[in-house]
N, C-alpha and C positions, 0 to 999 in steps of 0.2 A: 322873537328873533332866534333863529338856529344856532344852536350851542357852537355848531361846526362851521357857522361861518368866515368866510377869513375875512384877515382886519382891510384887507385893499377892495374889498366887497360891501363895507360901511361906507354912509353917509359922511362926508366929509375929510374921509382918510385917501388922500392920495398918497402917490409909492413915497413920498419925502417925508411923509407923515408916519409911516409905515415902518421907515427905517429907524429912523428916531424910536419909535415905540421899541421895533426890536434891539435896539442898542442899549436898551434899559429890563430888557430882559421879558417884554408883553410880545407875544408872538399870534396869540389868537383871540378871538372875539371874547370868550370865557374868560381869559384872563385879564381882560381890561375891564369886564365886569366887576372880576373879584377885586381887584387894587379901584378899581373908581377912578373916577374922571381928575379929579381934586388930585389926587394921590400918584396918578400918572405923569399929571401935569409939574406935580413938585418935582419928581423924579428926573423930569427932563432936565425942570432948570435948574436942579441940584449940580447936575453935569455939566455945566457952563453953556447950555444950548440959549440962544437967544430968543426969545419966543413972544408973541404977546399974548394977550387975553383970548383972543381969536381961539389960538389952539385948544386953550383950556375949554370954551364952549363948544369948537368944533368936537372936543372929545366927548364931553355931553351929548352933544346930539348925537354921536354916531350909537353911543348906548341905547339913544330915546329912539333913533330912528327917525331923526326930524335934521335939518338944516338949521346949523349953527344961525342962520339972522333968524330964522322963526322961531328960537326959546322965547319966553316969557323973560321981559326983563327983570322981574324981581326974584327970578333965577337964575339970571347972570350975575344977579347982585350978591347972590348966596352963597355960591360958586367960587366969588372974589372971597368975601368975608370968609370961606371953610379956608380957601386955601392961607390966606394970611392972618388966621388965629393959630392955625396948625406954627407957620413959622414963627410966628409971637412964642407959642409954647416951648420950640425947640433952641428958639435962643436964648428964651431964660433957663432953660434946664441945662442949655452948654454954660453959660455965666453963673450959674450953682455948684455947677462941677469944677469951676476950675478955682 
C-alpha cells in the first residue's frame, strides 16, 4: 500500500471515519500504520466517541487492504482481546497510582 496514500482513499474509511481519525490526531495512511488498528481504535473511544467493534476491524482492514466482513474471525477475536488487555493494563496501573 502507498506510504502516500490518503486515509478517505482506504478500504472502509469513509469522510466520518476520517474525521474521527483526524480529531485524534492520524491524518495519513502512514500514520495509522504506525499507532495500529487496536491503538487508534482506543484513542477514539478514549474521547468519548461512541463507536462499536465494526470500526476497530474496519480500521484493520483498511491497513490489510481487505473489507472489514472479510477478516478472518479469529482476527477479529484478537483484535478484541489486544485492545481490552491494553485497558485491563491501564486500569490497574491508574488504581496503583492512586
Amino acid at each position: 500500500m502507498p506510504a502516500d496514500k490518503k486515509l478517505i482513499e482506504l478500504k472502509n474509511l469513509g469522510a466520518s471515519t476520517v474525521n474521527i481519525l483526524n480529531s485524534i490526531g492520524i491524518r495519513t495512511q502512514q500514520e495509522l500504520q504506525a499507532i495500529g488498528s487496536v491503538q487508534a481504535y482506543r484513542r477514539i473511544r478514549q474521547r468519548g466517541v461512541h463507536v462499536s467493534r465494526a470500526l476497530l476491524y474496519a480500521l484493520e482492514g483498511a491497513l490489510l487492504d481487505k473489507s472489514w466482513q472479510s477478516l478472518d474471525p479469529a482476527l477479529k477475536a484478537q483484535l478484541v482481546q489486544m485492545a481490552e488487555r491494553i485497558d485491563q493494563e491501564e486500569t490497574a496501573a491508574e488504581t496503583l497510582a492512586r
